[in-house]
Biopython code that builds the backbone (N, CA, C, O; Angstrom):
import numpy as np
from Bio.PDB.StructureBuilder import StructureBuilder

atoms = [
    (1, "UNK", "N", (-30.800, -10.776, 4.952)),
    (1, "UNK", "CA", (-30.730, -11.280, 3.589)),
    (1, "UNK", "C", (-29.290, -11.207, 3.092)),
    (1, "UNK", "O", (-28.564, -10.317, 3.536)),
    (2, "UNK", "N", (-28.924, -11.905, 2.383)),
    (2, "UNK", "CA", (-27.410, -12.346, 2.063)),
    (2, "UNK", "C", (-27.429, -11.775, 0.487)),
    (2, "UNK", "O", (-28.090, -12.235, -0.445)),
    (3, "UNK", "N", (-26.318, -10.405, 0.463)),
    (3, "UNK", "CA", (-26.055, -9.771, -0.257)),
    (3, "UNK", "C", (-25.479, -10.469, -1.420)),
    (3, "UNK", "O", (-24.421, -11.067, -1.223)),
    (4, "UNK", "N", (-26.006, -10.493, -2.620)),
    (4, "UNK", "CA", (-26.018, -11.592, -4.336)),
    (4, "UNK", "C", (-24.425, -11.291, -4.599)),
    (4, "UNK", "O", (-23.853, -10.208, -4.472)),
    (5, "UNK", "N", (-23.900, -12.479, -4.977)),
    (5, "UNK", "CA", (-22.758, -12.339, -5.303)),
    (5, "UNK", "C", (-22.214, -12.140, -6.920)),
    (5, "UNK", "O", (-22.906, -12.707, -7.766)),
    (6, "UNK", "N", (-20.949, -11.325, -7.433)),
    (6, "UNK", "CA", (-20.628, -11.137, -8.762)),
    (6, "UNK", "C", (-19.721, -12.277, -9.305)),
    (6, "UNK", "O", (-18.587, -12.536, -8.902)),
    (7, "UNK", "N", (-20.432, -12.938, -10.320)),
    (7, "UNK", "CA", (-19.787, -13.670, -11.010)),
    (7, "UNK", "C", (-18.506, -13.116, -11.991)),
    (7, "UNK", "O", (-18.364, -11.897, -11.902)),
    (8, "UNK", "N", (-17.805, -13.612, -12.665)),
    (8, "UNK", "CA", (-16.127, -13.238, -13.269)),
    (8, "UNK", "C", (-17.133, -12.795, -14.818)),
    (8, "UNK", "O", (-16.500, -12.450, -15.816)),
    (9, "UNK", "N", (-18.745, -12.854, -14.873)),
    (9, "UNK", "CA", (-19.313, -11.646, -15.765)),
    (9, "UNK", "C", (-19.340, -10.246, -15.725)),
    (9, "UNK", "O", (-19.069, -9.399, -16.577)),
    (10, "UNK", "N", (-19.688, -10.181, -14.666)),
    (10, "UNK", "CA", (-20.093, -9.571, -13.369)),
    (10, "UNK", "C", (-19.281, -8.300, -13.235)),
    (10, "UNK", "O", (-19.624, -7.123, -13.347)),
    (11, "UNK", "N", (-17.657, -9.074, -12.858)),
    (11, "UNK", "CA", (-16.520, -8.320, -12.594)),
    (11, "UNK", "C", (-16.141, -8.011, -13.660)),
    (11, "UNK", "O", (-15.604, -6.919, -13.845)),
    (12, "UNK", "N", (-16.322, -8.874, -14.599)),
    (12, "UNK", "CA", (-15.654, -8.428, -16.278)),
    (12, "UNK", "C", (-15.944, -6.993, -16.964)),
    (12, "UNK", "O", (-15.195, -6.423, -17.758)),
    (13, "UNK", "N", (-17.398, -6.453, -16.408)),
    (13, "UNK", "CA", (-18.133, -5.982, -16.926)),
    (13, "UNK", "C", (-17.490, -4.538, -16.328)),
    (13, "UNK", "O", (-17.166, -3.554, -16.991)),
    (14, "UNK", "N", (-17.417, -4.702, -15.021)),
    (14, "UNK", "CA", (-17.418, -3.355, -14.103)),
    (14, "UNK", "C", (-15.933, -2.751, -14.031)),
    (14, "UNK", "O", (-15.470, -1.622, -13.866)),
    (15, "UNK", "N", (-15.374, -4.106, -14.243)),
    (15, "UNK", "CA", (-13.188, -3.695, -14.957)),
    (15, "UNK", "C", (-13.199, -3.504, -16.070)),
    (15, "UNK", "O", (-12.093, -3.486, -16.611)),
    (16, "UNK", "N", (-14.513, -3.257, -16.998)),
    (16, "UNK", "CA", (-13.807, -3.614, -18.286)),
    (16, "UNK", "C", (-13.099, -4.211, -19.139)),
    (16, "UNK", "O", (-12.857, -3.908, -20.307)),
    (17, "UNK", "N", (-12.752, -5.121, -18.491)),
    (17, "UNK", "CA", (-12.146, -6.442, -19.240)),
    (17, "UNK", "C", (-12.831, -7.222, -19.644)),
    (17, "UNK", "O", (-14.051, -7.058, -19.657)),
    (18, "UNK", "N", (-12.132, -8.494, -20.173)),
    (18, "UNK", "CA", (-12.392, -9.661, -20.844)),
    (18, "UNK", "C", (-12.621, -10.985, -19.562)),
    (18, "UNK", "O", (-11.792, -11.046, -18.655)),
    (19, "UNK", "N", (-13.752, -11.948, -19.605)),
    (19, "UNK", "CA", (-13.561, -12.962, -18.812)),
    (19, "UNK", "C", (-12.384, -13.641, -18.448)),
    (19, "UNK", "O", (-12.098, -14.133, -17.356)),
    (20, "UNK", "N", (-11.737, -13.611, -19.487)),
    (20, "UNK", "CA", (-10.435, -14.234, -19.574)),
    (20, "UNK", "C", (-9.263, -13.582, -19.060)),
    (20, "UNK", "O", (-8.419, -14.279, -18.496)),
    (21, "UNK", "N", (-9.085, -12.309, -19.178)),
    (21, "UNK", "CA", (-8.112, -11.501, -18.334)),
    (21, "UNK", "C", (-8.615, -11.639, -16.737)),
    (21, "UNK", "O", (-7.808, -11.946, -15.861)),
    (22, "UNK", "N", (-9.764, -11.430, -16.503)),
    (22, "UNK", "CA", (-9.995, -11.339, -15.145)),
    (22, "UNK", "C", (-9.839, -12.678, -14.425)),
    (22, "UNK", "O", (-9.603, -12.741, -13.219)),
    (23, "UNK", "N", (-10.026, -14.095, -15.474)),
    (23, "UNK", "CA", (-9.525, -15.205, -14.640)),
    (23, "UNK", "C", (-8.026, -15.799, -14.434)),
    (23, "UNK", "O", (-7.557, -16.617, -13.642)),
    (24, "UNK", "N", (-7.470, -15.014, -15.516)),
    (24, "UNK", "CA", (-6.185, -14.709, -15.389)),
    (24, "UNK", "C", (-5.618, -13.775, -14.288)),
    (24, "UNK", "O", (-4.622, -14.244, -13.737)),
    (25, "UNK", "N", (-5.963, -12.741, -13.908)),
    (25, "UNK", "CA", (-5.962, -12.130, -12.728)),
    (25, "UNK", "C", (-5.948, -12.795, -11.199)),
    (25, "UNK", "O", (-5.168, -12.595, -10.268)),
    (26, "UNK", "N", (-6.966, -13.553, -11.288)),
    (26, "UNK", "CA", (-7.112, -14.281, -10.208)),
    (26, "UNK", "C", (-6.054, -15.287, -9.988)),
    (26, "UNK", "O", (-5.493, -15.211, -8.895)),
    (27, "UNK", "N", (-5.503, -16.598, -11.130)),
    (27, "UNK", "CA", (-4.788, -17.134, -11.073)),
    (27, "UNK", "C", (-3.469, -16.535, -10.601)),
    (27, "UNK", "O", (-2.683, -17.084, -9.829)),
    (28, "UNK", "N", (-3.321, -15.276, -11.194)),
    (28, "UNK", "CA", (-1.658, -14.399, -10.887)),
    (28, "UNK", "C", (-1.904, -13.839, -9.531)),
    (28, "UNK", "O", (-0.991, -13.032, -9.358)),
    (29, "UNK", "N", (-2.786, -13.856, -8.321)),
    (29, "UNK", "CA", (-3.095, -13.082, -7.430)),
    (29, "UNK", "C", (-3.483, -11.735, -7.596)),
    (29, "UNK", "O", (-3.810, -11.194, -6.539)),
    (30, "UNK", "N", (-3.542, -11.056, -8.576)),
    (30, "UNK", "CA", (-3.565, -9.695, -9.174)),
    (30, "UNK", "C", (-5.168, -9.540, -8.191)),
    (30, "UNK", "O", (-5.092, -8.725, -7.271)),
    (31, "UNK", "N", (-6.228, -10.100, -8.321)),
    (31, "UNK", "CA", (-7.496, -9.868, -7.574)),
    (31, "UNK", "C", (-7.792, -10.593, -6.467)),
    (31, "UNK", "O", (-7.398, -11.692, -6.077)),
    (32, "UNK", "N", (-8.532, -9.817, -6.036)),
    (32, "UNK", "CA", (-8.855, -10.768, -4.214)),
    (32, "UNK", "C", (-9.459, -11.820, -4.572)),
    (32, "UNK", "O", (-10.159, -11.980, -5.572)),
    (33, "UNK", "N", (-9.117, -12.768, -3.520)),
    (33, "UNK", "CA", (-9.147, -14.511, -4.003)),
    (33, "UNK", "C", (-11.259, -14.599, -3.582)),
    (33, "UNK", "O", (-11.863, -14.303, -2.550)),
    (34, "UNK", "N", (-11.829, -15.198, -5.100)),
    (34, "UNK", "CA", (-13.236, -15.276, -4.879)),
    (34, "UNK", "C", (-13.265, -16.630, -4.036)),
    (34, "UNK", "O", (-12.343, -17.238, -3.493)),
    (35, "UNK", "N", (-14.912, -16.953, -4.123)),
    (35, "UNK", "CA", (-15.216, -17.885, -3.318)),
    (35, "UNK", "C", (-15.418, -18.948, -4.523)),
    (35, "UNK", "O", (-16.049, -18.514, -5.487)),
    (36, "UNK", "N", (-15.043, -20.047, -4.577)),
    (36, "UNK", "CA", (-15.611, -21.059, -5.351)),
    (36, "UNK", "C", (-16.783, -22.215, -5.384)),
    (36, "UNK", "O", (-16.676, -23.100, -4.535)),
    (37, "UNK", "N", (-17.629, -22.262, -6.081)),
    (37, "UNK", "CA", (-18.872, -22.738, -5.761)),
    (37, "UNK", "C", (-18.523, -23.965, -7.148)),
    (37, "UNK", "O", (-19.473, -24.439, -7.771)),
    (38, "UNK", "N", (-17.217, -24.317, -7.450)),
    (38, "UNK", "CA", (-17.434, -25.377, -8.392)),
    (38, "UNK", "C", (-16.547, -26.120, -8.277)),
    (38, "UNK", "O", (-16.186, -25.983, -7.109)),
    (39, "UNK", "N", (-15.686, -27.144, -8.936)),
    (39, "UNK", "CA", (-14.573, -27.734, -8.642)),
    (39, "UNK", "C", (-13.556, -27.644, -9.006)),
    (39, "UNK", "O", (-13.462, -26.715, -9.808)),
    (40, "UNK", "N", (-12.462, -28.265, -8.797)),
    (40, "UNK", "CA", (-11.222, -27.791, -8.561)),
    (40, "UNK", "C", (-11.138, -27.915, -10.709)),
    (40, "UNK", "O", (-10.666, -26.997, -11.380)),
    (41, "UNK", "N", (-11.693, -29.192, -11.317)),
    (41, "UNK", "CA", (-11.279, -28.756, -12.732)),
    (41, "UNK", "C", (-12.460, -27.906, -13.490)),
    (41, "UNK", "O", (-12.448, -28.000, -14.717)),
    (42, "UNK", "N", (-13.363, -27.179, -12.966)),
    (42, "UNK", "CA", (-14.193, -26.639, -13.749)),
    (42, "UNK", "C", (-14.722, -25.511, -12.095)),
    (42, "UNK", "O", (-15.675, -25.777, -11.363)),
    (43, "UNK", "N", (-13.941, -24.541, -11.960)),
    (43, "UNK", "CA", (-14.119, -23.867, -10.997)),
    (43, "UNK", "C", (-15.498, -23.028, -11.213)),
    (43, "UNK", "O", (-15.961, -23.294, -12.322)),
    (44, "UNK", "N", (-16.360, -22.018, -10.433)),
    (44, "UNK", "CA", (-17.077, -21.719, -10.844)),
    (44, "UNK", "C", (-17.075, -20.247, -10.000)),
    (44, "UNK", "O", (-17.781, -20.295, -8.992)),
    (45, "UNK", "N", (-16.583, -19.297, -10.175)),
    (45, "UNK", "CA", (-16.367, -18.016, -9.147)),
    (45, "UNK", "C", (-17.360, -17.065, -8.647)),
    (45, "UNK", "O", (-18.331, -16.787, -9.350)),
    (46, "UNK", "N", (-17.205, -16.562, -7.532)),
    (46, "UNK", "CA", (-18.134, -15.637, -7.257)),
    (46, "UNK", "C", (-17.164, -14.673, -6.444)),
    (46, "UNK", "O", (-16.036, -14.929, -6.021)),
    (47, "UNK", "N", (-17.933, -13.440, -6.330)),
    (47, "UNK", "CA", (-16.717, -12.005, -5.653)),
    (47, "UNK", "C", (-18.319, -11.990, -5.157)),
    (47, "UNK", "O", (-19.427, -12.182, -5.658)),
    (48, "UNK", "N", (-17.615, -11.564, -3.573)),
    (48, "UNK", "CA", (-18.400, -10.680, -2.502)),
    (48, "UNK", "C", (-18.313, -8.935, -3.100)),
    (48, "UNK", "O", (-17.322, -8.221, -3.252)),
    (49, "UNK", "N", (-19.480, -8.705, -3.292)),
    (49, "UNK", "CA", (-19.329, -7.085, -4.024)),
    (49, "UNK", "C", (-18.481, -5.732, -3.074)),
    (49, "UNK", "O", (-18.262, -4.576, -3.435)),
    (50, "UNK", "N", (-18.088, -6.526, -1.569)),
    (50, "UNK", "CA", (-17.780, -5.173, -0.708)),
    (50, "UNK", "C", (-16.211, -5.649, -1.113)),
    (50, "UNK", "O", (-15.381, -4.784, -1.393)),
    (51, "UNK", "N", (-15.835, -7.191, -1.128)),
    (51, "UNK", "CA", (-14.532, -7.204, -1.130)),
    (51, "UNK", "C", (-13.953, -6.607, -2.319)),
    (51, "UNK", "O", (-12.930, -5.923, -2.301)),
    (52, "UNK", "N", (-14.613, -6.874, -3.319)),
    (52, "UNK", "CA", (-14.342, -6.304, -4.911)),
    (52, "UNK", "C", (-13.656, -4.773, -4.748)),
    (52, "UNK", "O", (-12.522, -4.354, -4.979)),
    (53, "UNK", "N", (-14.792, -4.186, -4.278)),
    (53, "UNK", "CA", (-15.013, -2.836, -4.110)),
    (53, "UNK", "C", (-13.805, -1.850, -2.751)),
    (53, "UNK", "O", (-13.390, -0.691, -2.744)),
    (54, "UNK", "N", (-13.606, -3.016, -1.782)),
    (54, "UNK", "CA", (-12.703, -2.188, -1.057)),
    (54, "UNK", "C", (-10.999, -2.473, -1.801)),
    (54, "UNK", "O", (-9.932, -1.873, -1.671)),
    (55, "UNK", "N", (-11.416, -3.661, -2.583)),
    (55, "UNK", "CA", (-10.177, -4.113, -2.948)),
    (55, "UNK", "C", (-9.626, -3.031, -4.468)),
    (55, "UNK", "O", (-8.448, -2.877, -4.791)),
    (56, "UNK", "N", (-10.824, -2.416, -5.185)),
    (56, "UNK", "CA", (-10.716, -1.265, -5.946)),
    (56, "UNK", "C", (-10.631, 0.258, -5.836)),
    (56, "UNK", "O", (-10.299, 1.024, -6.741)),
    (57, "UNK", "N", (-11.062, 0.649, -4.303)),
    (57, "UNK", "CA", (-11.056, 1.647, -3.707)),
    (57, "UNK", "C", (-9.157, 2.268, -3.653)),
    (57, "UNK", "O", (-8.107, 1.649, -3.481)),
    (58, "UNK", "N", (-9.406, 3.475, -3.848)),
    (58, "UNK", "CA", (-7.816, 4.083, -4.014)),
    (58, "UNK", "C", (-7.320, 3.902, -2.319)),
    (58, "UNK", "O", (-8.033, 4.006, -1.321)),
    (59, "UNK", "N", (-5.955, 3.619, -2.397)),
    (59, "UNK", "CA", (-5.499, 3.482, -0.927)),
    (59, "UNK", "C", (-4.430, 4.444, -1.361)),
    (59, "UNK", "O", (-3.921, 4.530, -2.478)),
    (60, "UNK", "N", (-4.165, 5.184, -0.236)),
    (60, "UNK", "CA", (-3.182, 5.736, -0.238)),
    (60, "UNK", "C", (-1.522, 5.710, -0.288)),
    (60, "UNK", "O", (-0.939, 5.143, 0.637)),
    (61, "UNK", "N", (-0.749, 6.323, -1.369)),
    (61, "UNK", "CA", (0.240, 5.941, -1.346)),
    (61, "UNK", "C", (1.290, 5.760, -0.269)),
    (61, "UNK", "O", (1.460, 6.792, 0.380)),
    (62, "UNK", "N", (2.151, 4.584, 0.153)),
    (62, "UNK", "CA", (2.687, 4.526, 1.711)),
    (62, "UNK", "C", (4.025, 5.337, 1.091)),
    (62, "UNK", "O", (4.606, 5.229, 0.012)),
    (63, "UNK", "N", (4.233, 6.126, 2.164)),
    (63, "UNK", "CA", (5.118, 7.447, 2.479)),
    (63, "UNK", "C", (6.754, 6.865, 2.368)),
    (63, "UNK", "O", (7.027, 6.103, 3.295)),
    (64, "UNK", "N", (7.612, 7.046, 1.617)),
    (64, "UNK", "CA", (8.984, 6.626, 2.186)),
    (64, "UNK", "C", (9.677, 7.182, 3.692)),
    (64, "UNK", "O", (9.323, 8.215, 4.260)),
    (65, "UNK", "N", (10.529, 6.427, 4.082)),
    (65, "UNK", "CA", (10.604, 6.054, 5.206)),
    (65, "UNK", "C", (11.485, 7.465, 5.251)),
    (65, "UNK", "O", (12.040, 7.393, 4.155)),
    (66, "UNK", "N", (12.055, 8.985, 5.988)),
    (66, "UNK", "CA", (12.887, 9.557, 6.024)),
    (66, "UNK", "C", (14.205, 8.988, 6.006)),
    (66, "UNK", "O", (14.383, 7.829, 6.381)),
    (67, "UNK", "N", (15.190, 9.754, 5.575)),
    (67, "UNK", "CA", (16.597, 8.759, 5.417)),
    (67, "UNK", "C", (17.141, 9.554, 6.871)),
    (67, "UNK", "O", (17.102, 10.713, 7.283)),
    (68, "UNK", "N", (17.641, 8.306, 7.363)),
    (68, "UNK", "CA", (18.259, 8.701, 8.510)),
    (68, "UNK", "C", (19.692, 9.288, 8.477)),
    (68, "UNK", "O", (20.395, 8.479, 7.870)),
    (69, "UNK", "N", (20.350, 10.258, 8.840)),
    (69, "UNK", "CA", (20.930, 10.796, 8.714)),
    (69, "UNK", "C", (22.243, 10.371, 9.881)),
    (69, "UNK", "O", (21.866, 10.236, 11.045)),
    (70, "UNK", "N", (23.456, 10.204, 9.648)),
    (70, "UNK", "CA", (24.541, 9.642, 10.878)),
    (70, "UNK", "C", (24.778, 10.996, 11.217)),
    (70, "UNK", "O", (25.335, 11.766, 10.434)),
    (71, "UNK", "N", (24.300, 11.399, 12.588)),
    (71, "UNK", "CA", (25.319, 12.188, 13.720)),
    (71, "UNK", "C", (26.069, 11.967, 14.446)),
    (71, "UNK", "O", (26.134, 10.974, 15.171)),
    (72, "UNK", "N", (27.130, 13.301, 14.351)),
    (72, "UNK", "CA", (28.296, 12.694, 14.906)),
    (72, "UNK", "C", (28.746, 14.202, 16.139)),
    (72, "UNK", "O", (28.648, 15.421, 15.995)),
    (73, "UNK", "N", (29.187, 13.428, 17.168)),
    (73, "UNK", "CA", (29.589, 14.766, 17.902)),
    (73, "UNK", "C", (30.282, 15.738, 17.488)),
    (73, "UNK", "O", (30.473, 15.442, 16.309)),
    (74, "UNK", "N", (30.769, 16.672, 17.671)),
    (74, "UNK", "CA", (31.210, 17.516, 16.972)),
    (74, "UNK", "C", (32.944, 17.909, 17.400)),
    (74, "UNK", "O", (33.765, 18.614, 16.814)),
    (75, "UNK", "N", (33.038, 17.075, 18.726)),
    (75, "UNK", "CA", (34.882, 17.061, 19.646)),
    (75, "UNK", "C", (35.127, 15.564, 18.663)),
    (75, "UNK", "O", (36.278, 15.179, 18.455)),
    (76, "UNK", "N", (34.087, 14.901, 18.180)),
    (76, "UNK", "CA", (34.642, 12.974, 18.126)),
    (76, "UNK", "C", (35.611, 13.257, 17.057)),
    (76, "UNK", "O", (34.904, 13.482, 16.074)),
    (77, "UNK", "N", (36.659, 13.353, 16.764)),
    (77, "UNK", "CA", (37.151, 12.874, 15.565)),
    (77, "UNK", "C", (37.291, 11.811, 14.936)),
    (77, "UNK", "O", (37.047, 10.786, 15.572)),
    (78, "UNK", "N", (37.682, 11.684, 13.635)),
    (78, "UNK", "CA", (37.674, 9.980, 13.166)),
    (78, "UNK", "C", (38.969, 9.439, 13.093)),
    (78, "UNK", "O", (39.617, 10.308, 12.510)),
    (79, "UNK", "N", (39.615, 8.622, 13.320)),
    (79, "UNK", "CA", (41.074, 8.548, 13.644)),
    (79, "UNK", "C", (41.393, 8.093, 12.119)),
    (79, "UNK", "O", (40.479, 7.943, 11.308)),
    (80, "UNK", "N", (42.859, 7.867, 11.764)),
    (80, "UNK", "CA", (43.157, 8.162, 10.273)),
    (80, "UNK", "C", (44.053, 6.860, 10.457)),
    (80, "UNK", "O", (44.705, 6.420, 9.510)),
]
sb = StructureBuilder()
sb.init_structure("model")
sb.init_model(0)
sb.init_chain("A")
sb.init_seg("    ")
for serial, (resi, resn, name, xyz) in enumerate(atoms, 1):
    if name == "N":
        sb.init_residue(resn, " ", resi, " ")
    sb.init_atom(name, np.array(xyz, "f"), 0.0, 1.0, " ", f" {name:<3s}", serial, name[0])
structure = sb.get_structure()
């Protein structure tokens, strides 16, 4: 059976937002791109509830990179 999909009510409801922020969202890429079941001038949206959901799930912050440090031999001198 094919898991019911959330309309931009749906999502409005569970972000707390406004219909209108959340289709604004979508337009800015800010949310994972739904599926459209309407046309290009009167779109009609739907969110898969796992994509929603992994796409709201906390990810972990990515680590900065260590700063690499220049070694230098310790006979090399630097010429002047």
């Amino acid at each position: 059976m094919m898991e019911p999909l959330l309309t931009t009510k749906d999502v409005s409801k569970i972000l707390n937002l406004t219909v209108g922020t959340v289709l604004e969202m979508i337009h800015d890429g800010r949310l994972p791109k739904p599926l459209n079941f309407g046309t290009v001038r009167k779109p009609n949206y739907r969110f898969k509830r796992d994509t929603l959901e992994s796409f709201l799930s906390p990810e972990p912050a990515p680590q900065p990179k260590p700063k690499r440090t220049r070694r230098r031999h310790p006979e090399i001198r630097r010429f002047v």
